[in-house]
N, C-alpha and C positions, 0 to 999 in steps of 0.2 A: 368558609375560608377564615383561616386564622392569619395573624400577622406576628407572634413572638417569636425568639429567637430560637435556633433548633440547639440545645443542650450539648455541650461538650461533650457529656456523656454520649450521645448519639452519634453524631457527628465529630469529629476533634476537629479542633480549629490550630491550633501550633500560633504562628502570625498572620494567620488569615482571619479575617472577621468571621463571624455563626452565619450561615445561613438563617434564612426565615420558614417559615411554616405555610406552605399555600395548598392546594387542596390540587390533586391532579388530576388534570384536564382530559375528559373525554377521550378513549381509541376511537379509532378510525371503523368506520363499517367493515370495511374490507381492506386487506394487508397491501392491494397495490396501492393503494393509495399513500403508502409509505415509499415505492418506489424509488429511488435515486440516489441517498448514500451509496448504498451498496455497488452499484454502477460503477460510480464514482471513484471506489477502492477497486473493484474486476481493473478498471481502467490501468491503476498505477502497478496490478499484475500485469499484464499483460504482457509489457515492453520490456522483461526483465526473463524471470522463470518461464512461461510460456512463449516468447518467442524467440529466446536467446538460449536461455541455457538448460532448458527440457529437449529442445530440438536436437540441442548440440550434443547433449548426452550419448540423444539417441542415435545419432550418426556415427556418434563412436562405438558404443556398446548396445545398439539395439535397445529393448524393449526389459533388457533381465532387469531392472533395477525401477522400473514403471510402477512397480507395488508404494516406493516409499513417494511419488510422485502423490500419487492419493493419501497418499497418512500426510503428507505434507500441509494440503489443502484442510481436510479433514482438521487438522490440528488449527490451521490456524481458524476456520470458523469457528472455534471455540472459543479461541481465544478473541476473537473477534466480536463477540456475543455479550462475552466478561468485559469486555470497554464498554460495548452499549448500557450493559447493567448500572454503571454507574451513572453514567450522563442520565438515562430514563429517569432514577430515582433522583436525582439530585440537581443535572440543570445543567451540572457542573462535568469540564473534560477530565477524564482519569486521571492527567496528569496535575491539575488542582487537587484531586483527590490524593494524590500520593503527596503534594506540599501539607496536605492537611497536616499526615502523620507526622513528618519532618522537613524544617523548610527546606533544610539541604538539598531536597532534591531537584530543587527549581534548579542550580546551575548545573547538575549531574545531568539533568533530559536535557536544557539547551543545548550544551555539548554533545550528548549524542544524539538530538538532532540532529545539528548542525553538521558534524565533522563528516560522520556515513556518506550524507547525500549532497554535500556542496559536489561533487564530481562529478563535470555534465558529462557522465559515460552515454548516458541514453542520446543528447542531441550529438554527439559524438557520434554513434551508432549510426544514425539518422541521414549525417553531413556523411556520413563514406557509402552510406547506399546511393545516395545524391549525388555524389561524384561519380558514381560508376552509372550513373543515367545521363548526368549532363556531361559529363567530361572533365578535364580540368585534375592537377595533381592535387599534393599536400596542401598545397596553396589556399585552392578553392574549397580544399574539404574542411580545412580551416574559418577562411570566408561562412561557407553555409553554415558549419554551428554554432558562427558569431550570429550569424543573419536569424538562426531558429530561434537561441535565447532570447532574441532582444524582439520578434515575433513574438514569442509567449507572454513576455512581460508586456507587451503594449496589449493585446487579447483582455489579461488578468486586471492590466488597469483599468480599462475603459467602459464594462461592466457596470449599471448599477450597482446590484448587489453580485457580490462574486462567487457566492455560491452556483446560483441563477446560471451565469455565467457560463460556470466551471460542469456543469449537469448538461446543459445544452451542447455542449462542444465535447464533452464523450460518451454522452447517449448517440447521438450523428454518427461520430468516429465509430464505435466501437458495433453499433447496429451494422454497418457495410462492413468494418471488417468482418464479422461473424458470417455475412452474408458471400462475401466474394470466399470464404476459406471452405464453404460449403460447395462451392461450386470446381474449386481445387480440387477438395476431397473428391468428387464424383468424376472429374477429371484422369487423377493418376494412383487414387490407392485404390488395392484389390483385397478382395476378401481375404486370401492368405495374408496380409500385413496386420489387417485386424485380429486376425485368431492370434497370431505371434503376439501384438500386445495385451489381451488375453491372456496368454501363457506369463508374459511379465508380471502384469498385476496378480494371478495366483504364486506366482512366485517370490513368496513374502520370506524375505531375511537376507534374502542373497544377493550378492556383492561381487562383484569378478575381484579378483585380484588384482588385478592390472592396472585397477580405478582409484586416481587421486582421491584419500577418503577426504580430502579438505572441497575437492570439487562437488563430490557428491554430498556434504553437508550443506555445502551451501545451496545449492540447487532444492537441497530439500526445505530449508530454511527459505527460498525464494518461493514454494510453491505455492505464492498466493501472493500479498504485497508483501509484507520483512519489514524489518527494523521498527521503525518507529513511525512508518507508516501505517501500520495496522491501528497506531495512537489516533490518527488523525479522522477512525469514524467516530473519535465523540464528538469533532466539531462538524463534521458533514449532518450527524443526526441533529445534534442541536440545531446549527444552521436551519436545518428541515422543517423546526418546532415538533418534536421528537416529545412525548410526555412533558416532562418537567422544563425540557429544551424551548417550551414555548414563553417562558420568562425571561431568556435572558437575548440579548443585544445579537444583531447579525453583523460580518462582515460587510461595510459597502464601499465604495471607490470613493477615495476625496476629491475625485476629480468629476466622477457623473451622479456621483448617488446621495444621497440624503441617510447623512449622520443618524443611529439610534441609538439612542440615547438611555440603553437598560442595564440594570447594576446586572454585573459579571461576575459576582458572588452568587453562588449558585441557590436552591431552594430543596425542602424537602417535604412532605406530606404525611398527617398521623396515620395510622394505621387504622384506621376505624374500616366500617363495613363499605362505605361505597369506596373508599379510596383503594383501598384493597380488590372489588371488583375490576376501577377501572385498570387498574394493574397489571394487573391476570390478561384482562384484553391488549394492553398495549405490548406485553412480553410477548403473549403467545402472536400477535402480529409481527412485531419487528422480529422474530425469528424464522418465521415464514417469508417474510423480505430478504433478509439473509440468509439463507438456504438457497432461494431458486435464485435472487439474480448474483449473488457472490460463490455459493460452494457450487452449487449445477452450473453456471457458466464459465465458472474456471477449470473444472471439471472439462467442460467439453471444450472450451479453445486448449487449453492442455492436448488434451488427446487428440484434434483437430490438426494443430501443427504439431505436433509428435508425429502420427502417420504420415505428413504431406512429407518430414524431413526424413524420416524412412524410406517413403517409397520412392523419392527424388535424388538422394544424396548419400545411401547411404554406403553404395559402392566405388564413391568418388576417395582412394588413398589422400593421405597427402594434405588436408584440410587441419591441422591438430590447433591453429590458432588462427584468434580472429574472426572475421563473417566469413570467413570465404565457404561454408558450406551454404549460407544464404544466397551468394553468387550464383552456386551449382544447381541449389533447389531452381534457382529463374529462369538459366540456361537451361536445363531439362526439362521445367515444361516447355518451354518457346520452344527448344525441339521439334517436343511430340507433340504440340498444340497449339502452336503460329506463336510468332513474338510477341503479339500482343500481348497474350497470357502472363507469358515469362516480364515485361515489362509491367504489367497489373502486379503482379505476385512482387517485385521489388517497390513500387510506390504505395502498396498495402503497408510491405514492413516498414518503411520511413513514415507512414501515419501513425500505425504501431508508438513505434520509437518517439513518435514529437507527443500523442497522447502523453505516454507515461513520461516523458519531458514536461508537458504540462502539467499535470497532476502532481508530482514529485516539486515541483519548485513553487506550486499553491498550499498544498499539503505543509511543505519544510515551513514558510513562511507564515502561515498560519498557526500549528504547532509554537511555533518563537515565539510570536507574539501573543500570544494567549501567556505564555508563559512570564516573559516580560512585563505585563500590562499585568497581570495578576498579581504580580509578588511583589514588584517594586517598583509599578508607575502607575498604579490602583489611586492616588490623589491627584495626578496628574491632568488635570483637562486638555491640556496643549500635545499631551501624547495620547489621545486616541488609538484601540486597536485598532482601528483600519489603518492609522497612519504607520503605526508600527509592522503591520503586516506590510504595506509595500515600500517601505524602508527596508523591511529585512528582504524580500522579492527581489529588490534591485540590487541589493547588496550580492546576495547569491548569483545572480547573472553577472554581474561585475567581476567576481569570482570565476565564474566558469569561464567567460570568454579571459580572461587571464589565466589560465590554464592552458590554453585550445593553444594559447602563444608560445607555450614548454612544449619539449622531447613528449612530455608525460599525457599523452591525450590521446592513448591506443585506448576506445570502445572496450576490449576485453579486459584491459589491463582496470581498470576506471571502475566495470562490472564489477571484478572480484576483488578490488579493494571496498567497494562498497558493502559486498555479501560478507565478508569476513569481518569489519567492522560491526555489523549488524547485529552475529548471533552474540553475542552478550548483551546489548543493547536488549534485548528477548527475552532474556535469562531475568534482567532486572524487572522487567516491569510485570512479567510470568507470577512474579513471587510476591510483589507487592500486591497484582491484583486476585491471587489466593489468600493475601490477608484481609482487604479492605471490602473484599464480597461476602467474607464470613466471619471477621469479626467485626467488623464495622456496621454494612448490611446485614442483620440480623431473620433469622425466621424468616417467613413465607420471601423477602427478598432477596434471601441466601441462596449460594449454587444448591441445585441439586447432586444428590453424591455421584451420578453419573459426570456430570460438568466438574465437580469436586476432581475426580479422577484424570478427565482430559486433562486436566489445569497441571495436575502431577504432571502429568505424562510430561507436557511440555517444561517441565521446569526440569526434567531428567534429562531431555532432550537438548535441551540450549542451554545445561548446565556440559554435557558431554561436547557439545559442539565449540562452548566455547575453550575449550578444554586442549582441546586437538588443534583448534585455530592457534591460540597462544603457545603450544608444544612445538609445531611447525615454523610459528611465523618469527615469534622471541628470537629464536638462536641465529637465522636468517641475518635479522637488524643487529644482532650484537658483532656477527660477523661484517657484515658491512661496514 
């Protein structure tokens, strides 16, 4: 183990102090044993792309547009891979890594942060499926997604360590719901529903006419976590002690946990023979974590609730805004399969929905304050990230339930301001992190050119997305 500074040349620093040199720390035997980021992220899909706005596609337009549903996914584990890259080698979140180059970008990410996901569309979501079980108007559906936020926020406090935490409560979640939506599927979809989305997914390019293109970019842009959530597996892996991630400081609650107290300036390792092996092992692990529990499980709750909202909802007219095909899907199984079901299949989706409520308001706040404590309260001892993590927590809940108080707190409306916000947000960090994995990370820690290409791809992709967003939305607000 060495302890000198890692060379400008290597690393750029801008106003960030050098890394140091430490030697990287043993992979793991076997790749479950990396388990739980990835979870972690499936989680803050879920409540979004997979059971909002793939469903809802597909009750408009069937299965023809199910092909870009998978290039969606597909794209983003790539891109999701290219976050890990850096935290593995260096300790450090992408988003340190892009202050490296310039510090400007500290207030550029806070911002798009912040502005995307402050909108509690999801406990929104959540509070109107709630209403239509307990009862009760506007009123109450207000009530409950004041009631959700300020639930999650007491969850995220109380915690020791918040990672800890935040893994336990959507490994639980997310294990039943996968398990009660298996038992859906065997319930009301048939074989012909499946060959049809078949036919979707070979039917690669096509596009009905009819289809808002701003809806189906974002949905495509959803189909996995979006925005600047997909930022937030470098802190789930660090958190985890991920390669280099085992150096630096975890998130804990200043209220139950015990302060750690480790520089947040990231690390790097010389390239010699063993450091190099261990490498090799922790890449080729953490990509096998993410493959099976992030691209194959989103993969299949994707297609999971795609066929349930096919086979339940899909000849219900009249649905073009809002839940109300989530309504129809719980009314049709209770139908055909006692009430029970159809009242399961509605407090599934409000778990759904409070998950990725969870997730999105730990994720946002986490993000910030990494951000914050890094760039410009890096000498501060009195500002602690954990203090600034749930400073900014509480701040965002503060937020939403001021919201929930406006005209402006329709679940759909909240959703697609959030996804339109999002795909430039994509676009930027797409492109930084094609710079900083191949000119920064050099040789054997460079993309491969297959990775090289996905990395394109996406950057054409939420370069056109953002494109058609700002074409559409611009002229809209200058008229307003």
């Amino acid at each position: 183990m060495t302890d000198k500074e890692v060379p400008h040349e290597v690393i750029p620093c801008d106003k960030l102090p050098a890394g140091r040199y430490r030697d990287l720390p043993e992979p793991p035997s076997s790749w479950t044993k990396l388990m739980g980021p990835s979870i972690l992220l499936l989680g803050l899909s879920i409540g979004s792309g997979e059971f909002v706005l793939w469903p809802y596609i597909t009750y408009k337009f069937g299965f023809v547009v199910f092909w870009a549903c998978m290039v969606g996914v597909l794209t983003q584990y790539f891109i999701n891979m290219e976050i890990e890259r850096w935290t593995l080698a260096t300790g450090e979140t992408a988003v340190t890594g892009f202050c490296r180059l310039w510090s400007g970008w500290a207030p550029v990410f806070l911002l798009c942060n912040i502005i995307p996901w402050i909108w509690p569309g999801w406990a929104s979501g959540a509070a109107t499926i709630l209403s239509w079980e307990l009862g009760g108007g506007e009123g109450m559906r207000v009530f409950y997604s004041i009631a959700s936020l300020i639930a999650i926020g007491l969850a995220l406090s109380l915690g020791p360590v918040v990672y800890n935490t935040v893994e336990r409560i959507q490994t639980v979640l997310i294990g039943g719901v996968l398990l009660f939506l298996l038992v859906v599927f065997g319930l009301v979809v048939e074989i012909d529903h499946v060959v049809e989305m078949g036919r979707g997914i070979a039917n690669v390019g096509h596009i009905p006419a009819e289809m808002e293109l701003t809806l189906f970019l974002g949905a495509l842009a959803f189909a996995g976590a979006g925005g600047t959530m997909n930022l937030v597996q470098s802190d789930y892996v660090r958190d985890k002690g991920y390669a280099m991630g085992a150096y630096v400081s975890r998130l804990t609650s200043p209220l139950t946990g015990k302060e750690e107290v480790v520089d947040d300036i990231g690390y790097h390792f010389e390239p010699n023979d063993e450091n190099m092996r261990r490498w090799r092992g922790w890449w080729k692990a953490a990509n096998r974590e993410h493959f099976v529990t992030f691209y194959l499980l989103s993969v299949f709750s994707l297609m999971l609730l795609s066929l349930i909202a096919y086979a339940t909802a899909r000849q219900t007219p009249g649905l073009e805004k809002g839940l109300g095909f989530i309504r129809v899907e719980s009314v049709f199984i209770g139908a055909e399969h006692g009430a029970f079901w159809g009242h399961a299949f509605r407090w599934m989706g409000i778990g759904i929905l409070l998950t990725t409520a969870l997730g999105l308001l730990d994720a946002c706040a986490r993000i910030s304050a990494d951000i914050i404590k890094i760039n410009w309260l890096r000498t501060h001892a009195s500002w602690s990230k954990s203090r600034l993590y749930f400073f900014m927590l509480w701040g965002q809940i503060a937020f939403g339930c001021a919201i929930m108080l406006t005209p402006y707190n329709q679940p759909i409306v909240l959703l697609v301001l959030s996804a339109s916000l999002n795909g430039g947000v994509m676009l930027i960090y797409s492109l930084l992190l094609l710079w900083t994995n191949n000119r920064v990370l050099k040789g054997a820690l460079a993309m491969h050119p297959v990775r090289f290409i996905a990395m394109v791809w996406a950057c054409a992709f939420f370069g056109y997305f953002t494109f058609v967003t700002l074409s559409n939305q611009l002229p809209r607000l200058w008229q307003g």
